[in-house]
N, C-alpha and C positions, 0 to 999 in steps of 0.2 A: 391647383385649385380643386376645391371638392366637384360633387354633381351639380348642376345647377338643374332647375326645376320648374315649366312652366307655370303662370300664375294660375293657368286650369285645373290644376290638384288642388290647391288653395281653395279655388273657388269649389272646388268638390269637397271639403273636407268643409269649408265653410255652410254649403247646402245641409250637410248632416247636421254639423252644431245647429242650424235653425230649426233644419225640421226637431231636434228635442227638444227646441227652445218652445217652440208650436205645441207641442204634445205638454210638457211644464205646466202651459200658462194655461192653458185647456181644462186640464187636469183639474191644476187648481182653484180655477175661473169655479168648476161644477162643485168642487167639494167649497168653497167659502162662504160661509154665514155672512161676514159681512156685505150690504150692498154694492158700497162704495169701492170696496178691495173688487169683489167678483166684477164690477163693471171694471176698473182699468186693466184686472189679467187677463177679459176678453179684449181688449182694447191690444193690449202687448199682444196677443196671441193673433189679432189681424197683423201687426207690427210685425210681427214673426212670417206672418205667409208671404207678407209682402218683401218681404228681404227676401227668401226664399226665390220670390217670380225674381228681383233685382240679380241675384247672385247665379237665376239661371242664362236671363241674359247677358252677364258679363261671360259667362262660362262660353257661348256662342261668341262671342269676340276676341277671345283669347287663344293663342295658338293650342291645339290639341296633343300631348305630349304622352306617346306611347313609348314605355320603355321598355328595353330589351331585360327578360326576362332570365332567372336562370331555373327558373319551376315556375309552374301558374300560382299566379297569386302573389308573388315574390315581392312586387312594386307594392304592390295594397299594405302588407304586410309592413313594409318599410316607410312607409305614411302613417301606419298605427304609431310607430314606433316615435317618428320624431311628435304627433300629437302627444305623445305620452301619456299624461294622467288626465286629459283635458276629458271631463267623464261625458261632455254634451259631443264627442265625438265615437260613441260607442251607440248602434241602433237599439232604439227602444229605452234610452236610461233617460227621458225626461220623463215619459209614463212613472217607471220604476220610482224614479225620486219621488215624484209629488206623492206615491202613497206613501211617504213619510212623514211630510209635512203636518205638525200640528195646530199652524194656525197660522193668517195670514204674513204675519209679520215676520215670521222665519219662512217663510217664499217668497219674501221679497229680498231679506237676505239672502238665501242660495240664487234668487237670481241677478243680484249683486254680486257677487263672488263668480256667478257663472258669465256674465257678462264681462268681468274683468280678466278672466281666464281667456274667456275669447281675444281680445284686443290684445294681448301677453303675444297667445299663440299664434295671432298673424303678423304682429313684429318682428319675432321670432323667425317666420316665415319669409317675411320680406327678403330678409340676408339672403335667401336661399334662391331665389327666383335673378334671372336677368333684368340688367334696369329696363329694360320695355315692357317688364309684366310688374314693375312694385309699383307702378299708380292704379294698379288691379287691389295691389293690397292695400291701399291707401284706403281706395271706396267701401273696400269689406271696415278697415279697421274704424272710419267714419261711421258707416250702419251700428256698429257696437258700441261706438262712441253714444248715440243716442238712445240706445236705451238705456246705458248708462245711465243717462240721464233722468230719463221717463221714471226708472226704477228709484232714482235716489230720491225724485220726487216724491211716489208714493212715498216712502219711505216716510218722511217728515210727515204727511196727512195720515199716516197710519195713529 
């Protein structure tokens, strides 16, 4: 059997994805003309902190899993690798996005598509962890589950 992996990386790799989810909706909360848009990206963007305090406290519950290293950095570097392409796990890229965004309705899609990435990448994840940390992943993929939501809503009021 491969390595397994407590569900505290997850939850650590999940804290990044929020906080760009946080900086995204921020972003583009201040640059939107519209009222109704710029009120629900602040709206997501509490949504986002508030997952963040959620995913810190799960992180405090969860076994703490230091791994034997074979260079500094080695394990971090090996968590990049299996998030892959998932861009809301790279520091500072929800900033970076949104100054591309030209209008509300394409920031609701990138956070459509990022949202769904997210719940991909902790499925994903779950295989990897011991079954005493996948109802860790469960609650993260739940959290993504609803902004899913929130988002697809906007979406339709746009």
């Amino acid at each position: 059997m491969g390595n397994m992996f407590a569900g505290s990386e997850v939850v650590e790799i999940g804290i990044q994805i929020e906080k760009n989810g946080k900086e995204f909706y921020d972003a583009v909360s201040l640059s939107s003309k519209d009222t109704k848009a710029k009120e629900v990206f602040k709206f997501l963007s509490q949504e986002e902190e508030r997952h963040i305090a959620v995913f810190k406290k799960m992180q405090e519950s969860v076994e703490q899993y230091e791994p034997a290293e074979s260079y500094p950095g080695e394990y971090f570097a090996y968590m990049n690798a299996l998030a892959g392409n998932h861009i809301f796990t790279q520091k500072d890229k929800g900033r970076e996005i949104a100054r591309t965004i030209k209008n509300e309705k394409e920031a609701v899609e990138l956070g459509i598509g990022f949202e769904k990435d997210s719940i991909i990448f902790y499925e994903g994840m779950k295989r990897l962890v011991p079954d005493y940390d996948a109802k860790i992943i469960d609650e993260l993929i739940g959290q993504e589950k609803a902004h899913l939501v929130k988002l697809t809503e906007l979406k339709a009021q746009l």
